[in-house]
KOLLUM-832325 format. One record per residue: residue number from 0; x, y, z of N, C-alpha, C in turn. Coordinates in pm, 1 decimal, padded with zeros to 6 digits, always signed. Example, Ala and Ser with C-alpha at 12.3 -4.5 7.8 and 13.67 -1.06 7.14 Angstrom:
<nodes>
0,+01319.0,-00569.0,+00780.0,+01230.0,-00450.0,+00780.0,+01320.0,-00330.0,+00780.0 .
1,+01285.0,-00225.0,+00708.0,+01367.0,-00106.0,+00714.0,+01290.0,+00003.0,+00787.0 .
</nodes>
This chain:
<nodes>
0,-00772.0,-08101.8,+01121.6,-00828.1,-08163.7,+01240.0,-00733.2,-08273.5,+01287.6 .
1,-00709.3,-08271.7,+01422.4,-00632.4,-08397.1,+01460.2,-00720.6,-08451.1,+01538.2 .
2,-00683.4,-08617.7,+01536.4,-00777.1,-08690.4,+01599.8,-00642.8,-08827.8,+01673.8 .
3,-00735.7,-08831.9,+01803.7,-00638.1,-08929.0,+01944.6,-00742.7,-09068.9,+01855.1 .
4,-00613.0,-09145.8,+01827.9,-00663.6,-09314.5,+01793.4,-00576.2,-09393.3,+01932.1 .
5,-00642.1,-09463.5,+01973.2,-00629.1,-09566.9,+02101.1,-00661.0,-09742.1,+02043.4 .
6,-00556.3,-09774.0,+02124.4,-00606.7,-09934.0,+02110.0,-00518.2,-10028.2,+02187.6 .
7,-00553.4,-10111.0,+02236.7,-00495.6,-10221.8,+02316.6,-00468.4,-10297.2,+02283.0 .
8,-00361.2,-10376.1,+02285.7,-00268.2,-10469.5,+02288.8,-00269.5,-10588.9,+02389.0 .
9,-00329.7,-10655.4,+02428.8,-00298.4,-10792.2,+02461.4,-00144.6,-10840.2,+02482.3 .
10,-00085.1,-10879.2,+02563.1,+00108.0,-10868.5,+02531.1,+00113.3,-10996.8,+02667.2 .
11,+00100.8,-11096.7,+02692.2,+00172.6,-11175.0,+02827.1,+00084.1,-11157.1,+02921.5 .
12,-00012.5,-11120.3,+02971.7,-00045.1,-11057.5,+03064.1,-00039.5,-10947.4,+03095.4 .
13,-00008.6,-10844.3,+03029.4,+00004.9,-10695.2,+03061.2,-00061.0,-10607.1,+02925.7 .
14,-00148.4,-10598.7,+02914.9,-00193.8,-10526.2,+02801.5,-00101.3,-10366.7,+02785.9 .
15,-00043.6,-10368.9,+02646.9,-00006.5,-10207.2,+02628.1,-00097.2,-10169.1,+02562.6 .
16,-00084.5,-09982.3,+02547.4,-00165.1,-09899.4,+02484.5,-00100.2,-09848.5,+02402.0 .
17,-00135.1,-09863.8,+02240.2,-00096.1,-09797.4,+02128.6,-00205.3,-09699.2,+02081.0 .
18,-00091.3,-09534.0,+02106.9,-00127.1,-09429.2,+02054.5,-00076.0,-09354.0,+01938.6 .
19,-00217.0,-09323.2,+01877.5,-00167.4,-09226.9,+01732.0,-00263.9,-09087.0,+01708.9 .
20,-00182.2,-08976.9,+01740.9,-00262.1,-08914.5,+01669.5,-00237.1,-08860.9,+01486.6 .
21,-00325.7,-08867.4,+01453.6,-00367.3,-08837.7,+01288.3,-00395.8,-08666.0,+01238.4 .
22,-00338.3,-08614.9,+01140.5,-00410.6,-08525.8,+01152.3,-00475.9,-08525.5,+00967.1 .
23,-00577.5,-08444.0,+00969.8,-00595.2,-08388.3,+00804.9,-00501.9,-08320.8,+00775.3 .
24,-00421.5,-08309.7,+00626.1,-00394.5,-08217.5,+00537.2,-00456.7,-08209.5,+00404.4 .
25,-00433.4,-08097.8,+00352.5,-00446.1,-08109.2,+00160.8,-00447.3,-08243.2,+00146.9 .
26,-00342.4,-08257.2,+00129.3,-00251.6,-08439.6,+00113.9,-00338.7,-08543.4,+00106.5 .
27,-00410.6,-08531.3,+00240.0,-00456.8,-08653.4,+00310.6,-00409.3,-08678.4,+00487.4 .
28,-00450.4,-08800.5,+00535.8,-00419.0,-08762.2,+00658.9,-00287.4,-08845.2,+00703.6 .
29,-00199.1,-08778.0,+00793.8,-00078.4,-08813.5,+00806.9,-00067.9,-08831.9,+00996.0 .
30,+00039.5,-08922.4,+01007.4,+00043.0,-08988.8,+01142.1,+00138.0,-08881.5,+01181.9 .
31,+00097.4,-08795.6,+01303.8,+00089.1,-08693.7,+01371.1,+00252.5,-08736.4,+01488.0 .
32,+00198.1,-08850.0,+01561.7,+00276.9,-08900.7,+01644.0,+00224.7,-09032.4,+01693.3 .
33,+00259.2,-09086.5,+01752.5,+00297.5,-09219.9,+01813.0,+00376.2,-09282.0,+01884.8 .
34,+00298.1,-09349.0,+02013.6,+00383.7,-09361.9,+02112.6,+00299.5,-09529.5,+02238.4 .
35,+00370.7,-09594.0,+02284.1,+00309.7,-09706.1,+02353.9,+00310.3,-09696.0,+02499.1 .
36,+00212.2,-09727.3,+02558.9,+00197.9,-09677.1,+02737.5,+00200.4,-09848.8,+02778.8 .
37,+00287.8,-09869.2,+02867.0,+00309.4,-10043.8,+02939.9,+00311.1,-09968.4,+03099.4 .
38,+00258.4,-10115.1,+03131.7,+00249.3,-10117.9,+03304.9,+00297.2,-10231.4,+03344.7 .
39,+00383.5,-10191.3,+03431.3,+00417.4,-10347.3,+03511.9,+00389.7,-10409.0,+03653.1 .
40,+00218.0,-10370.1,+03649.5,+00126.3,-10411.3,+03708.7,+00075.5,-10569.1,+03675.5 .
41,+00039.1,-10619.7,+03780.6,+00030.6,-10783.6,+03714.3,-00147.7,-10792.9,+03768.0 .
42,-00202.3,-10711.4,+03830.0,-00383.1,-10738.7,+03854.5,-00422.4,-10675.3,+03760.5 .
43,-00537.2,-10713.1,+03692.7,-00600.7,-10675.4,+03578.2,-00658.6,-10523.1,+03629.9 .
44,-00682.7,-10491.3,+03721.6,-00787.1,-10352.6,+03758.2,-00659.0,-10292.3,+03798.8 .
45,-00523.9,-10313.3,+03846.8,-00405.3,-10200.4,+03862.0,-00385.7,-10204.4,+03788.5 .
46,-00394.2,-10280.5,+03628.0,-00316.7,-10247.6,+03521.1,-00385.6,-10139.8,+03482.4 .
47,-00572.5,-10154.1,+03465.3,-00609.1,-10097.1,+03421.4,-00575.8,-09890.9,+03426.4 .
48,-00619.7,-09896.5,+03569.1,-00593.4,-09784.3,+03632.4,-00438.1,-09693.1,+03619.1 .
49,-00300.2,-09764.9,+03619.9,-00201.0,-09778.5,+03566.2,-00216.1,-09713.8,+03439.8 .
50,-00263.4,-09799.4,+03335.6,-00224.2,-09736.1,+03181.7,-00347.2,-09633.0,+03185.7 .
51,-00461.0,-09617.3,+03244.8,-00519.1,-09473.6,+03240.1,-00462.6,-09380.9,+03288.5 .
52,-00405.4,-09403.1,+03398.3,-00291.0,-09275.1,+03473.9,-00204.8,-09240.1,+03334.5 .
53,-00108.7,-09326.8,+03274.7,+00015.5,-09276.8,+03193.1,-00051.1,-09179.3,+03085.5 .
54,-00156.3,-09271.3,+03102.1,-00285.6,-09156.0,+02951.7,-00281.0,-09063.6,+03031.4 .
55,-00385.4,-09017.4,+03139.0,-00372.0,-08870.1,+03167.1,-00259.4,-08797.6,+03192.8 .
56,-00165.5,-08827.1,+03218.5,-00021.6,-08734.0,+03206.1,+00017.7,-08706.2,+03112.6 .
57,-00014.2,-08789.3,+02956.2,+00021.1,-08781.1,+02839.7,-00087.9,-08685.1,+02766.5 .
58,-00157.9,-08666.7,+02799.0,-00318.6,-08596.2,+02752.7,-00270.7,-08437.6,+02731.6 .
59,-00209.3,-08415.0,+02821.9,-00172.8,-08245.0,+02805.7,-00076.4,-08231.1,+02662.4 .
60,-00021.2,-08308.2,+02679.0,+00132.1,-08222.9,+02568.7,+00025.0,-08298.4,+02426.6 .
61,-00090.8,-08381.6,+02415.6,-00169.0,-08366.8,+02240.7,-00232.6,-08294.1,+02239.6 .
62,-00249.4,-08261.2,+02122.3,-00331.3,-08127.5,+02025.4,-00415.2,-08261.0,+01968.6 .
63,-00568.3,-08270.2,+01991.3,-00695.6,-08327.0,+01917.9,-00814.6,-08268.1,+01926.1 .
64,-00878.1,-08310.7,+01843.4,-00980.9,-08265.5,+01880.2,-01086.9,-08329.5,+01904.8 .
65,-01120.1,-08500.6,+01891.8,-01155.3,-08609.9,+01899.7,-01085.7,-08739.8,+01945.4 .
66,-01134.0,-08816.7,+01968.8,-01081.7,-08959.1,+02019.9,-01153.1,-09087.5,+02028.0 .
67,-01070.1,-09146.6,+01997.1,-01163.9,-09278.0,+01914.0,-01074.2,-09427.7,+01998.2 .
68,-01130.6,-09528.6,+02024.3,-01061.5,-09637.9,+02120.2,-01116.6,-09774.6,+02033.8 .
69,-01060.2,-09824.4,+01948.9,-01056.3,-09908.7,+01853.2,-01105.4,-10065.8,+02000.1 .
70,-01207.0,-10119.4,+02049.7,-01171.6,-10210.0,+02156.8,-01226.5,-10359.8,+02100.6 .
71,-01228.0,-10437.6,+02138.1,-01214.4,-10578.5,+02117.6,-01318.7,-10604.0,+02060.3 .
72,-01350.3,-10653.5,+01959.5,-01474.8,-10737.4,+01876.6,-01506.6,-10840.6,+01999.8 .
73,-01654.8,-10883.6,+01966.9,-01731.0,-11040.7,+02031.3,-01640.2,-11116.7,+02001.9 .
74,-01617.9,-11199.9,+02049.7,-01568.7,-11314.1,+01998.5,-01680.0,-11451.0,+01975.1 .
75,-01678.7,-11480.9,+01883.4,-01756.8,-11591.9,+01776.2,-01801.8,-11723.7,+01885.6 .
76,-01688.1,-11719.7,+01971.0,-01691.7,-11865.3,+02056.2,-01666.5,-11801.3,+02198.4 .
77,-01740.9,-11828.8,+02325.6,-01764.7,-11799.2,+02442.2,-01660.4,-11850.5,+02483.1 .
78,-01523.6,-11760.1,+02500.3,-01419.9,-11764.8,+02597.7,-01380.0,-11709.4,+02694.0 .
79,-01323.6,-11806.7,+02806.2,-01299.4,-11710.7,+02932.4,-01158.7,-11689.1,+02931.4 .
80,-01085.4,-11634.3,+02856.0,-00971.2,-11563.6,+02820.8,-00867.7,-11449.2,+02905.8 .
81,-00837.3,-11483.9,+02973.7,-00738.5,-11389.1,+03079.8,-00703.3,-11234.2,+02948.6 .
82,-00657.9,-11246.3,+02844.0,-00610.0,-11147.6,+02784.3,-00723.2,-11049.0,+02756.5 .
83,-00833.5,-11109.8,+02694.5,-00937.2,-11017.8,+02663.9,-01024.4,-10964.8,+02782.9 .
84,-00989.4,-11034.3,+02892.7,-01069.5,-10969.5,+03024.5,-00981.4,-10875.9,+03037.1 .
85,-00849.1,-10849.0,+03061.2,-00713.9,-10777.7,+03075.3,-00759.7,-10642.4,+02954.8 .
86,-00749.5,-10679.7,+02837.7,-00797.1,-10563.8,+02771.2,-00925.6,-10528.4,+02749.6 .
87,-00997.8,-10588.5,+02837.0,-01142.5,-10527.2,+02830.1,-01129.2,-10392.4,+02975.2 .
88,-01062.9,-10465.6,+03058.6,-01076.3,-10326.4,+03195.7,-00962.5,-10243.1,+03144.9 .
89,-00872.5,-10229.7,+03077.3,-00783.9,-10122.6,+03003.9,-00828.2,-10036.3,+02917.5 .
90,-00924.3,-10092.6,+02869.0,-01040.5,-09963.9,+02726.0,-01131.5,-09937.3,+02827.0 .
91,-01189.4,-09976.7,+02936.4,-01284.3,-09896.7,+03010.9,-01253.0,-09771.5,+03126.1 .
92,-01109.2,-09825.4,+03151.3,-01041.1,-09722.9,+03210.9,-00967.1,-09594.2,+03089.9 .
93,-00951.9,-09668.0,+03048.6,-00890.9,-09564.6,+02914.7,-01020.0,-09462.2,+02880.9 .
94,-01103.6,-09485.4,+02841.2,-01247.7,-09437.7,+02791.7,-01307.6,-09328.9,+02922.9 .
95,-01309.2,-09368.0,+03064.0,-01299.9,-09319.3,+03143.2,-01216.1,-09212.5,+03176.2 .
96,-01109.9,-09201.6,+03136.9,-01018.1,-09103.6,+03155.0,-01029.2,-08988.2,+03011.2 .
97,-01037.1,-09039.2,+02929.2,-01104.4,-08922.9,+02835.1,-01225.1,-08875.1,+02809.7 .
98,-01338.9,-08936.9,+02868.7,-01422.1,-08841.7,+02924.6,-01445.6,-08780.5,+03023.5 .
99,-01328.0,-08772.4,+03167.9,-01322.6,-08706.9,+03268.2,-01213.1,-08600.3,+03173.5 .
100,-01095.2,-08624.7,+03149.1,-01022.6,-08543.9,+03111.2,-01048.5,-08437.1,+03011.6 .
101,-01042.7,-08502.2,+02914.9,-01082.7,-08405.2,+02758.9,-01213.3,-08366.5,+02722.7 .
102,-01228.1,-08247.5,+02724.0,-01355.8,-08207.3,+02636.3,-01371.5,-08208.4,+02541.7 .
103,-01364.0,-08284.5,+02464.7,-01414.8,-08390.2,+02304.9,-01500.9,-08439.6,+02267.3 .
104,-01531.8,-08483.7,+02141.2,-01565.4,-08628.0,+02143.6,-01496.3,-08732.6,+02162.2 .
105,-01580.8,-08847.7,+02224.8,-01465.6,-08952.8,+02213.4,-01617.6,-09068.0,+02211.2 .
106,-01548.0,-09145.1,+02130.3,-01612.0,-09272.9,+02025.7,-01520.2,-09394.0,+02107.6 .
107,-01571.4,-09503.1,+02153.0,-01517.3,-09658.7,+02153.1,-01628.3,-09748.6,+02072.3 .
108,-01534.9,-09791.5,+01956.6,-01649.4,-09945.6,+01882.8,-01540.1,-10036.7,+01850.6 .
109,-01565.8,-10175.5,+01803.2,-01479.0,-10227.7,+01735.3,-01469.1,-10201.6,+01608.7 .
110,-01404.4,-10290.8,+01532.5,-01330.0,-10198.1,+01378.3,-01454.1,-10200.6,+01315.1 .
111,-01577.4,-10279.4,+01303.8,-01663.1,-10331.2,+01223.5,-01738.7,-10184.3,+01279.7 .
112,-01775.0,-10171.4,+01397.5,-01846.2,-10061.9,+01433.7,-01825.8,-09907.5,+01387.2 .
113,-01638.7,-09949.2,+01404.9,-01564.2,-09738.4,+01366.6,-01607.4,-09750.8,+01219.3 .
114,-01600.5,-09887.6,+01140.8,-01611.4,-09853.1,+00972.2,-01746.5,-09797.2,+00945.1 .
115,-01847.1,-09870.3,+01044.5,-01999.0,-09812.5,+01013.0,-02016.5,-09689.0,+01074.2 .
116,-01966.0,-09641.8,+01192.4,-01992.7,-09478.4,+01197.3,-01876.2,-09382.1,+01091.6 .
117,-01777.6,-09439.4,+01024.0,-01697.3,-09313.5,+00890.8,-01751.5,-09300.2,+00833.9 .
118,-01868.0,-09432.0,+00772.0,-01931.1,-09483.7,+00605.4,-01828.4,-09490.4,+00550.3 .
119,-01699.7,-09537.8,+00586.3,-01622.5,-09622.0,+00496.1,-01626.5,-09753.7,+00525.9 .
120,-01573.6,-09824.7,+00405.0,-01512.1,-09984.4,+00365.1,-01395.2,-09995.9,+00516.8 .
121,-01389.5,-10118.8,+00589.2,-01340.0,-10140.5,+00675.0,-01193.4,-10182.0,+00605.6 .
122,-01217.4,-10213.9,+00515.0,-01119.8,-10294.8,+00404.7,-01062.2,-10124.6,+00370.3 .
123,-01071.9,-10009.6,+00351.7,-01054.5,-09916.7,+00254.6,-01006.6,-09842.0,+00413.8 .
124,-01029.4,-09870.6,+00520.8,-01004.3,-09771.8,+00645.4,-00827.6,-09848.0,+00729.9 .
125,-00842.8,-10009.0,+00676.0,-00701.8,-10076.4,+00666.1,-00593.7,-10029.2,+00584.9 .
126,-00634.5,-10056.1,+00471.9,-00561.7,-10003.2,+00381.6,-00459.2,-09856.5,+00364.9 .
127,-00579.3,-09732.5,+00452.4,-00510.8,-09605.9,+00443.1,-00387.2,-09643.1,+00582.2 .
128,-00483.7,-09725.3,+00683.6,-00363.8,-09707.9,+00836.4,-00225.3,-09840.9,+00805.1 .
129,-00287.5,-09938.8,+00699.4,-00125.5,-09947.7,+00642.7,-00021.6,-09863.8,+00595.0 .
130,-00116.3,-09793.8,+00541.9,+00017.8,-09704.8,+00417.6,+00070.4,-09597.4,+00555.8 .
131,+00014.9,-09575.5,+00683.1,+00074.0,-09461.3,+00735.1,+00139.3,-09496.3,+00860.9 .
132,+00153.8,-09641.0,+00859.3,+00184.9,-09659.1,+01036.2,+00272.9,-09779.6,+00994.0 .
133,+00346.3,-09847.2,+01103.8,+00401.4,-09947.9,+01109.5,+00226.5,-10084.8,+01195.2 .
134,+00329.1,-10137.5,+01138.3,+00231.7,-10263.4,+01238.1,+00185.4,-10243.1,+01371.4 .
135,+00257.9,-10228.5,+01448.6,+00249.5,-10174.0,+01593.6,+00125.6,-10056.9,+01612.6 .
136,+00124.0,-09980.6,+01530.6,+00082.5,-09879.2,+01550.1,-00091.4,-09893.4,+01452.2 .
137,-00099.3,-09950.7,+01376.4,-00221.0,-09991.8,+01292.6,-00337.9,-09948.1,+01320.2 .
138,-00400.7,-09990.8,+01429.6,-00505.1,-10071.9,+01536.9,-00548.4,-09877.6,+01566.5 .
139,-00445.9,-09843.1,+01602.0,-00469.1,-09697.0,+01662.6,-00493.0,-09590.3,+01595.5 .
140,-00416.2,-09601.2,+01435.6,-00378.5,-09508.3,+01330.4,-00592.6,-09533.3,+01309.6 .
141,-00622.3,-09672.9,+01297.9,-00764.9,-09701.9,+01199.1,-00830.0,-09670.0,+01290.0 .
142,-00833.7,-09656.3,+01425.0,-00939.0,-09559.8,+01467.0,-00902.0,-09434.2,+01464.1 .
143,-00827.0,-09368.9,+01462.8,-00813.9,-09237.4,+01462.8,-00867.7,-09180.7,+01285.9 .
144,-00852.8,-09243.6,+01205.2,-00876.1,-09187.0,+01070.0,-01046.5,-09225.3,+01078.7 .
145,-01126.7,-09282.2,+01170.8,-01258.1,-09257.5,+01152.6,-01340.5,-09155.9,+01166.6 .
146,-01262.2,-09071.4,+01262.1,-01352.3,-08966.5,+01284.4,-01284.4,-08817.6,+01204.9 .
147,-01202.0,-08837.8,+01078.1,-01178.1,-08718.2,+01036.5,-01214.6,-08769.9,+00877.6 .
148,-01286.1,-08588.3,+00865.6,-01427.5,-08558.8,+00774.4,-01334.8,-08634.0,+00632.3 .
</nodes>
């Protein structure tokens, strides 16, 4: 089974999109591919729209069969934060475009949420997307390994 992991990046004002897809083997599951979508759009709703476009052009050439969008936890303290408004309309456009596009499933929670729909340890769902990704790529690898059995 391969599975599309998504997640946003916060970066200056321009949120990027880090993609991974994962697949199962015997083995265990191994990082498929990986790749980052940037816009050099400076309004939060052209960015958005922007990095959903580069997604749907990119949508054809993956093989998944699910998709999962790792998006921003609450934050603890009521901030009005330019970055997290920025990556809040980038996962809704993103999310939007894979349920117009792909006939899948597709899942958005934060990490606390993807660990409670695997029934794994959030701590034990880190751990595997260390051993298979670089840093960059993390965020995307740990949602994508939630939704494979």
């Amino acid at each position: 089974m391969h599975v599309l992991g998504i997640s946003v990046e916060p970066a200056a004002g321009s949120p990027k999109v880090n993609v991974a897809t994962v697949e199962l083997q015997p083995s265990g599951p191994v990082l498929v591919e990986s790749f980052t979508l940037k816009t050099m759009e400076t309004e939060p709703g052209a960015q958005a729209v922007s990095l959903a476009r580069l997604l749907q052009g990119r949508l054809p050439g993956l093989s998944f069969e699910a998709a999962v969008i790792k998006t921003a936890g609450a934050s603890p303290v009521a901030r009005r934060n330019r970055a997290g408004f920025h990556r809040a309309h980038a996962e809704g456009a993103l999310l939007f475009i894979l349920h117009d596009v792909a006939d899948v499933r597709v899942e958005a929670r934060d990490a606390q949420g993807l660990a409670t729909l695997s029934g794994k340890k959030k701590a034990d769902l880190e751990a595997i997307a260390a051993g298979l990704s670089v840093r960059k790529y993390r965020d995307a690898v740990y949602a994508a390994l939630v939704l494979l059995p």
